[in-house]
Each structure stands twice: as C-alpha cells, then as structure tokens.
C-alpha positions in Angstrom: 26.8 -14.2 -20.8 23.7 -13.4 -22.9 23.5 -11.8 -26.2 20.5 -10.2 -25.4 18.0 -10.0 -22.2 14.5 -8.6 -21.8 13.7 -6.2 -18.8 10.2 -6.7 -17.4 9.7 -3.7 -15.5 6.8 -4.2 -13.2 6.4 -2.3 -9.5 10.3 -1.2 -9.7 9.7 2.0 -12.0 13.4 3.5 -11.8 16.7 3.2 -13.0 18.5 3.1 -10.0 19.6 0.3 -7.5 17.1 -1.9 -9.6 18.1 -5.7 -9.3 16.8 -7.2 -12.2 18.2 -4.3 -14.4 21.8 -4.1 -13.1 21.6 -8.3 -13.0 20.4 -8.1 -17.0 23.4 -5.3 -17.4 25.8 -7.7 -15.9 25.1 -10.7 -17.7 23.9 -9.3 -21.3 25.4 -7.9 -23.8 22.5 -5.8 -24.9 19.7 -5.1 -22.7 16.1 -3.9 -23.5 13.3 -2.5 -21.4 9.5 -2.9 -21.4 6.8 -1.8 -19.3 3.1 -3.3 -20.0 -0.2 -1.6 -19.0 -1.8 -4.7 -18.6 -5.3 -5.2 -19.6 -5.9 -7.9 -17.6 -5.2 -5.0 -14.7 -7.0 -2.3 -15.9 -9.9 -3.5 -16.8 -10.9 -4.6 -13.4 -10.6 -0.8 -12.5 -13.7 0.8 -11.8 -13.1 4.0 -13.5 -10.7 5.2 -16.4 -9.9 7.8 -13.7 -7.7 6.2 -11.6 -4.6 8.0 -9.7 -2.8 5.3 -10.1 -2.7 4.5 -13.5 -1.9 8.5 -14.2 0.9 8.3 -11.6 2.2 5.0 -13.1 2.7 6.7 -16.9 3.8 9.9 -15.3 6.7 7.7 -13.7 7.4 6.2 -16.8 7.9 9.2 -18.6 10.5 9.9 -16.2 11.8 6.7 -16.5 12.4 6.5 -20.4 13.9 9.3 -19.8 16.7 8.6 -17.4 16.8 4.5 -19.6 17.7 7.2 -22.4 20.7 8.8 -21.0 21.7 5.7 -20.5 21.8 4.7 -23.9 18.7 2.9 -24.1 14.8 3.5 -23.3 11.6 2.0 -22.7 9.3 0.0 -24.7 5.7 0.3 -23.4 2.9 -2.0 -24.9 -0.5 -1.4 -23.7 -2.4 -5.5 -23.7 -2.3 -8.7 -21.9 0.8 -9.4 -20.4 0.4 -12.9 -21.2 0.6 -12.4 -24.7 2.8 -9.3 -24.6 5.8 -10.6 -22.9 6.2 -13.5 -25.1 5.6 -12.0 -28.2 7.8 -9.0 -27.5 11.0 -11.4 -26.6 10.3 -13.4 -29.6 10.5 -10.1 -31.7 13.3 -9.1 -30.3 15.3 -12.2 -30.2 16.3 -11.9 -26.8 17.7 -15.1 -24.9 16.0 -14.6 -21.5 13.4 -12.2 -19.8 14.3 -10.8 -16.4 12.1 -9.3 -14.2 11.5 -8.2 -10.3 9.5 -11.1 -8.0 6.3 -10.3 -6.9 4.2 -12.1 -4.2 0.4 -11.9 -5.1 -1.1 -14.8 -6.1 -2.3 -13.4 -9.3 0.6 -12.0 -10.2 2.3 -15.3 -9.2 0.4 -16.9 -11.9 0.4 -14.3 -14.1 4.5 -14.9 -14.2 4.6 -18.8 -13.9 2.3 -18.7 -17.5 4.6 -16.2 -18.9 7.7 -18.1 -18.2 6.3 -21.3 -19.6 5.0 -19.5 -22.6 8.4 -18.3 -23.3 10.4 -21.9 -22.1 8.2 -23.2 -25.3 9.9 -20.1 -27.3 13.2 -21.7 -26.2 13.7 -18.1 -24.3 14.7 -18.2 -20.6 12.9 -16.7 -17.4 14.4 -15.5 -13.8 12.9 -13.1 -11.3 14.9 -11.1 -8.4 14.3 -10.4 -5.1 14.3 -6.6 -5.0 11.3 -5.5 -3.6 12.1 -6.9 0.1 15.0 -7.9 2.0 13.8 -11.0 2.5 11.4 -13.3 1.1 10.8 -17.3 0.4 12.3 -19.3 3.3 15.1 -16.7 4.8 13.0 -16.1 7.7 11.5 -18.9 9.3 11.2 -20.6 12.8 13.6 -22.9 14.2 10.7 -25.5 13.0 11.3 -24.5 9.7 7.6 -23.3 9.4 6.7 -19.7 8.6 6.6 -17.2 11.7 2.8 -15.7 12.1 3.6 -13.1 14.6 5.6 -10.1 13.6 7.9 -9.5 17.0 9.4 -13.1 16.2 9.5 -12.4 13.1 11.5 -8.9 13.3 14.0 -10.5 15.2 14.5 -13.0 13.5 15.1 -10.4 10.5 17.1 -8.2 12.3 19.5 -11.4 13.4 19.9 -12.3 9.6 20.7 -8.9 8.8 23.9 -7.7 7.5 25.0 -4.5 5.7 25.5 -6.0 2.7 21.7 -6.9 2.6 21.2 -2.5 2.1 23.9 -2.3 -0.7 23.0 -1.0 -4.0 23.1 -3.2 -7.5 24.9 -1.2 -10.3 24.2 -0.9 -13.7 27.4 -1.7 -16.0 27.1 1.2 -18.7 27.1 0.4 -22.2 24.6 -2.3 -22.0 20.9 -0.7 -22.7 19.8 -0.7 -26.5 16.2 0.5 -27.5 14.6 -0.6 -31.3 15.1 2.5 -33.3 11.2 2.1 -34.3 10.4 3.0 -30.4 9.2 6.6 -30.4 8.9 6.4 -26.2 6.0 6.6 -23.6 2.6 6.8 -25.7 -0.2 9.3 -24.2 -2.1 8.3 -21.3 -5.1 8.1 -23.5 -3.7 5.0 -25.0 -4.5 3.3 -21.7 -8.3 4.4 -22.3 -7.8 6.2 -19.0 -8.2 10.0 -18.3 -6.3 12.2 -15.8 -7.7 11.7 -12.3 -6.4 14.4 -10.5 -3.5 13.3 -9.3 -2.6 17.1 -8.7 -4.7 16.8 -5.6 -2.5 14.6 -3.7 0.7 15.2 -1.6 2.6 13.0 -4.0 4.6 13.7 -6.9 5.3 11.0 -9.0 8.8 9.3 -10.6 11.7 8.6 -9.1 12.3 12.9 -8.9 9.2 12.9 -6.5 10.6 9.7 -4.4 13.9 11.8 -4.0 12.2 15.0 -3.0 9.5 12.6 -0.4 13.3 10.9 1.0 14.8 14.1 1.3 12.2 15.7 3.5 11.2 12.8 5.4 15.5 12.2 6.2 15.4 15.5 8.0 12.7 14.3 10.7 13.2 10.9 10.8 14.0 11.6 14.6 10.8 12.6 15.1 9.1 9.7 13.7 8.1 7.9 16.3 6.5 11.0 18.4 5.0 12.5 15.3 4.0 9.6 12.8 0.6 8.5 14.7 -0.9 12.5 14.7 -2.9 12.6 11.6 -2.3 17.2 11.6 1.3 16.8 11.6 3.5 16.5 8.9 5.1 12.9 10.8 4.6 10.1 8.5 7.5 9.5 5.5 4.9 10.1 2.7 7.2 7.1 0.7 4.8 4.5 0.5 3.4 5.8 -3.3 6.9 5.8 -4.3 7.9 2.2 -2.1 4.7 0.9 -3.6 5.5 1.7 -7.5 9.1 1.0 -6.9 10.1 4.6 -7.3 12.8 4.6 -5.0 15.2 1.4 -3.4 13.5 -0.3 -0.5 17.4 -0.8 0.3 18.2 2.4 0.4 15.3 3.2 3.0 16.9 0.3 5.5 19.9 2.0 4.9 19.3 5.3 5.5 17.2 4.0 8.4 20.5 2.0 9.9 22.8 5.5 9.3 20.2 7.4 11.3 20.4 5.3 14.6 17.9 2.4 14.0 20.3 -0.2 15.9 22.0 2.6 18.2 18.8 3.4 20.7 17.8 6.0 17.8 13.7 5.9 18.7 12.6 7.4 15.2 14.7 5.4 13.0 13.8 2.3 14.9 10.4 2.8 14.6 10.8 3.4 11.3 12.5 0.2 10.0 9.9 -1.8 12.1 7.3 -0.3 9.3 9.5 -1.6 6.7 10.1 -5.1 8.5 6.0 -5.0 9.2 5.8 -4.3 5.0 8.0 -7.4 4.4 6.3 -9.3 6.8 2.9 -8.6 5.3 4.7 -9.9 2.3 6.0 -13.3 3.9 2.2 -14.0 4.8 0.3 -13.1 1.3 3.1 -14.9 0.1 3.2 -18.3 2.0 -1.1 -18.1 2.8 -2.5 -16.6 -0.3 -5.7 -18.2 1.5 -5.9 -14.8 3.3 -6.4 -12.9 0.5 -10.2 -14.0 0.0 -10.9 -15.1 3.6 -10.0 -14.9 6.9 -6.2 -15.9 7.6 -7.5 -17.2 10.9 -10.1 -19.8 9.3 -12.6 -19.9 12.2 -13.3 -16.1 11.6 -15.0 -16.8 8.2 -17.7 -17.7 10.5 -18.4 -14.1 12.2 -21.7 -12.9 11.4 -21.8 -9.6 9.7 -24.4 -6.9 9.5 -26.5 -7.1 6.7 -29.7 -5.5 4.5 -30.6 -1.9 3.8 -29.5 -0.7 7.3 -25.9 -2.2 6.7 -25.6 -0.7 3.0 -26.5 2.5 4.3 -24.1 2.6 7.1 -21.3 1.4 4.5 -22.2 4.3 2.4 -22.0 6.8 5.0 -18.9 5.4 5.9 -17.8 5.4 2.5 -18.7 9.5 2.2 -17.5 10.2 5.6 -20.4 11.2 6.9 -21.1 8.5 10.2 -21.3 12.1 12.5 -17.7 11.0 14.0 -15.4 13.4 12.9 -12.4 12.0 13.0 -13.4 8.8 11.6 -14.9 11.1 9.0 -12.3 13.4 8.4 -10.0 10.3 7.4 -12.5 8.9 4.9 -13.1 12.6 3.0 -9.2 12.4 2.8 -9.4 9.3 1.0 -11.6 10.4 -1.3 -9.9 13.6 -1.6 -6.1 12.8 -1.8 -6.0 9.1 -2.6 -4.0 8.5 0.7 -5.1 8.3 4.3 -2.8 8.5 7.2 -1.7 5.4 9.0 -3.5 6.1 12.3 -6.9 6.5 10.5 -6.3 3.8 8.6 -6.7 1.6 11.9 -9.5 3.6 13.5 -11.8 3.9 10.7 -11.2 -0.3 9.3 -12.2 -0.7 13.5 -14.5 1.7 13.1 -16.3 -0.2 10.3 -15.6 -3.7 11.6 -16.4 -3.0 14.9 -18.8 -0.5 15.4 -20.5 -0.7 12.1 -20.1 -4.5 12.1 -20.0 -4.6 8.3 -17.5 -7.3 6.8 -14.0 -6.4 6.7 -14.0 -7.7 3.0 -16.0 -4.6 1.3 -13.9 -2.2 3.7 -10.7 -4.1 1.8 -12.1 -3.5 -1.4 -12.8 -0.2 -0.9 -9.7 1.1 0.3 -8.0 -1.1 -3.2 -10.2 1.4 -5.1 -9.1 4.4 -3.5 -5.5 4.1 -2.2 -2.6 5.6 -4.2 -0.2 3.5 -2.4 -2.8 0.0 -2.1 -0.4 -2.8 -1.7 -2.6 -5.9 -1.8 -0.4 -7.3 1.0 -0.5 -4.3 3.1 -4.1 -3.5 2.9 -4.8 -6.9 3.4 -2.3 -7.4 6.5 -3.8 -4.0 7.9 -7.3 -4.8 7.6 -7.6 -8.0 9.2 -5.7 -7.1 12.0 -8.0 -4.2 12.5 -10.9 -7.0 12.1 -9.2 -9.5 14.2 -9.0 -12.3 11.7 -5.6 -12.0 10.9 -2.4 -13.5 12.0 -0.7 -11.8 15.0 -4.1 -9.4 14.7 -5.4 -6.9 17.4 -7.4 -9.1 19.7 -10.6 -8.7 19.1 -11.9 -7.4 23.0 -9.7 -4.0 21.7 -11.8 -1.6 20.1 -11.0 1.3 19.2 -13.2 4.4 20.6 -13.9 7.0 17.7 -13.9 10.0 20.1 -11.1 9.1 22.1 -8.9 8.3 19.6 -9.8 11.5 18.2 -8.9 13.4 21.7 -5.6 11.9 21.6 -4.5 12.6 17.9 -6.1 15.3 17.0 -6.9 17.0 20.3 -7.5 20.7 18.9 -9.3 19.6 15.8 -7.1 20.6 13.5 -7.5 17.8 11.1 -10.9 17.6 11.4 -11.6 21.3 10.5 -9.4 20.5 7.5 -11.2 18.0 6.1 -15.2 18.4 8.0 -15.3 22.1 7.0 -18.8 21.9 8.2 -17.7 22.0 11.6 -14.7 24.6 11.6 -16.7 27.0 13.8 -16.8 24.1 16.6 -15.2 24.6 19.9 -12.5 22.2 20.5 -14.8 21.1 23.9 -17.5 20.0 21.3 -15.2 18.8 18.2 -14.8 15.4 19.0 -18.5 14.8 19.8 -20.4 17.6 18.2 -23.7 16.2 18.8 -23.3 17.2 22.5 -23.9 20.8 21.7 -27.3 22.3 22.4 -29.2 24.6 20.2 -27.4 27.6 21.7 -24.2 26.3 21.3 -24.8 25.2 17.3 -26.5 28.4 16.7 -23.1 30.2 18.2 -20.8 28.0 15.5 -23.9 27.9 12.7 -24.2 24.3 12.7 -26.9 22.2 12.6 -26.0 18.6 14.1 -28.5 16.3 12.3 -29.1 19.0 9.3 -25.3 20.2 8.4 -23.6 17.1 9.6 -25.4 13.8 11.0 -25.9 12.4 14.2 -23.6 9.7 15.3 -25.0 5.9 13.4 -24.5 4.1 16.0 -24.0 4.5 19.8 -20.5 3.3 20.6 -20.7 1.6 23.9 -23.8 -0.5 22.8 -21.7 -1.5 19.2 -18.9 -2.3 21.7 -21.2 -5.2 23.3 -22.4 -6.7 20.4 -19.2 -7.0 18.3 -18.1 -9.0 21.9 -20.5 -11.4 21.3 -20.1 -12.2 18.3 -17.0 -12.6 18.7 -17.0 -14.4 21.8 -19.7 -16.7 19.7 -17.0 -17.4 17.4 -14.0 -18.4 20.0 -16.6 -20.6 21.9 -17.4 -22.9 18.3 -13.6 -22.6 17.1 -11.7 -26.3 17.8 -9.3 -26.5 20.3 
C-alpha cells in the first residue's frame, strides 16, 4: 500500500470504470488527480481554434466535478508534461504516478522520459491497460509474431475473450484528496486557445454527453449493420469522440455489445464489436510497427509515385474545400469542415477518392484529416488511410477503386446528404444528383444551377484516373522482391 499516488489522466477523461484510477484507489491511501494541457501538444496545432482542445476542457470541467463528489478533484497544469509530471509528484510527495497506457510512439516516449525523470525522484511509475482489451503480446500467431490481417486477428480475440475481460474496475471511496490551494479547471483561455465552435457538431462533450451518445446508439444497435454505411441516416454509434477522449469505458461498449447478441447470430451487435476489435487492432499495429506512422507499413509502397506541382496542389485544395464537382465525395469533405466529424463510409470513399483518382499522397490526406477530426485517433486514421491507399497491412488491394458516383447511388441514392451539405445543388433531380454535370442547359436552368459556374466540373475523369493509378501500382508490385 502507498501513502500517496499520482493520477495521470490522459485520454481516459472520466471517473468511472477508469483502471488506473480505481488501481491508485485500491492501493493508496490518498489519491490525487492531474490533467496536463501539454504544450508540447498544442503547440503543433495549427490554430488556437481547435474542437478538440475546447471539447477536452469542457470534459474536464465535468470531470472535476464528478472527482469532487468524490471527495477529491482535479489538478490541471497547463506546460510540458515532461517537466510537469515530475515536478508535480515531487510537490506533492506522492510515492508513485499511475497513469492509462498509450500506444503512439510519441507518447511512448513522452512516458518512458517521464518515468525515468521521476525513478531519479525515487518516485515510482506504472501504466494500465484500459484503453483496449488487449494489447502487447495477448494476441499473437501461433509463431509468436504479431497477426497483420484483421480476420485472424479477430478470432484470435474473440477465442481469448472472456466476460471478465468487459467487467468494470471500482473506485474504493474515501481515497481522492485534492490540495486545498486547487481552485479547479482554469479558463480555456489559459490554453491560449479560443472556442472553436464546438456547438456545431453532433457531439456533446464529458462523460454526460458519452451517456446520452450510449443511450441512443443502445436502442438501434440492431440496425447497425443495415444502417451504419448510409451517410443520411442516423446509423453510426456517434461514440468515437467520447471512445477517443476516454469519455465513456471501451469495456462497457464490448459489453453492452455481448448483452445485445454479438456472439448469438445478433447481425448489428456483431458488426459492431468488429469496429471495436478493428480499433484495437489498429492499436496492435501502431503499436508493434510505429514505422507506419511516417511511411508505408508495406515498405515497397514508399516507392509509388505521387502526383505532383501546381496541378496536384490545386486538386488537393479542391479536395480539401469539397469542391472536386463529385457530390458525394464533396458533401463528406464540407462535413468535415463543418462538424469536425465525417461518417465512416465517406471516410473510405473520399481517402480513395484522393489516393486514387486524384493520385495525391496518402500522407497529406492523413494530415489533413489529424487537423480536422474531433475523434482523430492517430492509430485509426492512420490504419484507415493506408488501407484506403493500399499500403497498409491487410489493406484494400489496390485494383479496388472506389467509383465516386456509384458509391454515391448506393448510399445516398435520393441525395439526401448531398443536398444537406452541397446546397448548391438542392434543386437537382435525383436522375442528375450523382453526376450533375450531365444536365444540359435546359435542365440547369430548370434547377438554377450552373455546372462549371455554381459548382465545378468533375477534376478528373474517373475511368481514365482508374488506369493510371493501375499502373502505377502495377509498377510498384513488378520492382517489389519476392
């Protein structure tokens, strides 16, 4: 037992079912909590508006409050968490510092300096696993090596699983203590960032808005696998804010996922705990080739040859704006921009769309999406956009290529979602929505649009892209050893 530990609170912003914090309450006597805005974070942010940020201090409001009742509280430091971490536990006299594992290599580093910074204090250092089932070497082949490709990989998750693996950690009560000095969560301004308008997205933040997200997404999880790839719909769980930031237990998702039929024949709940397993997976591979997360996982696929020059920058920008005249692809990227979230589907179409039609690296499409996403998960965004490039492990071969129009047929057949978000073309007839630049003059005059004046022509002629990204591809496989 411990007289006293130090709670590193990190991408686990809640109270409940948190390992580290129920582990600290179990084996310390007194237990304090910190949170860091950490500079070396936010100041490779482009902007001091930044969704995140605002939905990380509006979750930690919440949080102080609910450390509070509990009899203890937060301490938030905005600096280096290098510095912070061990300076704090010095301060406080605390005997070890406990946080929740994470699996990016800069964050991997980040906490191997700040536990021998503190080993020099003479103050202890653990992590948790809490933000996956499994991690390290729990799933592996019956070589012993990491599995690249997710169905082996899912069952060899689903064999190892028990129901012990979805049970909740408890607090013991009695345990959290705060420094009387701590006045609680200081302004956002104290972050030198500004409310981004986080009002504008479909997610409320805190561990009250990841109950509220659970609650409506529990009552159609049935539907889930019909529903979750039509971008108009109200399908998808609308959790991964909340599974990003730690706002609610990844545990209690499998769980609730298992109670609904996931192992029973249930289609919706099986569907859905295969997106969880694909999250951990995506996990499993930053973690055990952090090479993928500046290159291609697949080595030989550093050599593709992507379009370049003035051409190239001003198809990215289009792309970027959501203006490359294909509405659905479109649609999704004005979303983005709009909401800080872009449906799962899209996701897909438009990193294909700017891989494969575009042929612009899959890198700056990467780096993008980091900028914009509420929910970006370095893992997940990384996993997701080189299997839409083909570079990644288990990865969409590359002769698959997404169609922009008759992707858009299928999901959004009556346009729905594109007169949502291309307003410009709300007057459209559905015969003419997914390829507007087929109507002539009478017909844009009838729905007072101008194709090529009020929204462009198409960038790039599909079927023609299609050929080229084969052989450059196909250039690739034919260098690549073996």
């Amino acid at each position: 037992m411990h007289d006293s530990i130090l709670v590193w609170f990190r991408r686990d912003l809640r109270d409940d079912d948190n390992t580290a914090l129920a582990e600290a309450t179990r084996r310390g006597q007194r237990v304090f909590c910190v949170f860091i805005f950490d500079r070396d974070i936010l100041d490779a942010l482009s902007s001091p508006e930044d969704r995140r940020v605002e939905f990380i201090h509006a979750s930690l409001v919440e949080l102080d409050a609910a450390l509070r009742r509990r009899g203890g509280g937060l301490i938030v430091r905005v600096g280096r968490a290098l510095e912070a971490i061990p300076s704090l536990a010095e301060a406080l006299a605390v005997d070890a510092v406990f946080a929740n594992r994470d699996y990016e290599p800069a964050a991997k580093a980040r906490d191997a300096m700040v536990a021998e910074a503190l080993r020099r204090r003479g103050i202890g250092f653990e992590d948790f696993k809490d933000q996956v089932i499994r991690d390290g070497a729990e799933v592996l082949a019956q070589s012993g090596r990491p599995l690249t490709v997710f169905t082996p990989y899912r069952n060899a998750w689903l064999k190892r699983f028990s129901d012990d693996d979805a049970q909740a950690s408890t607090l013991v009560s009695g345990r959290l203590a705060l420094p009387p000095s701590e006045a609680g969560v200081p302004p956002l301004s104290a972050t030198g960032f500004v409310p981004a308008g986080l009002g504008q997205t479909p997610f409320q933040p805190g561990m009250r808005g990841a109950e509220a997200a659970f609650r409506r997404f529990q009552s159609r999880i049935g539907d889930y696998a019909v529903q979750r790839d039509f971008p108009a719909l109200d399908g998808s769980s609308q959790l991964s804010p909340h599974l990003r930031f730690g706002t609610i237990s990844l545990r209690r998702l499998v769980a609730i996922a298992l109670s609904a039929g996931a192992r029973s024949g249930q289609e919706g709940a099986a569907k859905w705990l295969d997106e969880l397993i694909w999250r951990e997976f995506y996990f499993m591979i930053l973690d055990r080739f952090p090479h993928g997360a500046v290159g291609a996982f697949r080595a030989e696929f550093d050599a593709l040859e992507w379009a370049g020059g003035e051409s190239a920058e001003a198809d990215f920008e289009a792309w970027c704006a959501g203006m490359t005249g294909f509405p659905l692809v479109d649609a999704a990227m004005r979303q983005l921009r709009e909401t800080g979230w872009m449906h799962n589907r899209l996701r897909m179409l438009t990193a294909s769309f700017l891989t494969k039609d575009l042929g612009i690296d899959w890198r700056r499409g990467e780096a993008w999406f980091a900028r914009q996403l509420l929910d970006f998960d370095l893992a997940a965004n990384n996993g997701g956009w080189q299997w839409a490039a083909s570079t990644g492990c288990d990865a969409q071969p590359y002769f698959r290529i997404f169609n922009p129009v008759t992707q858009s047929e299928r999901f959004d057949a009556a346009g729905h979602f594109i007169r949502r978000y291309v307003p410009e073309l709300a007057a459209v007839p559905d015969r003419f929505i997914h390829a507007p630049w087929l109507m002539d003059g009478v017909d844009q005059a009838a729905c007072g649009v101008r194709i090529g004046e009020h929204y462009p022509l198409p960038r790039v002629d599909h079927a023609t892209a299609r050929r080229l990204t084969l052989a450059r591809y196909a250039a690739v496989k034919q260098r690549a050893p073996g």
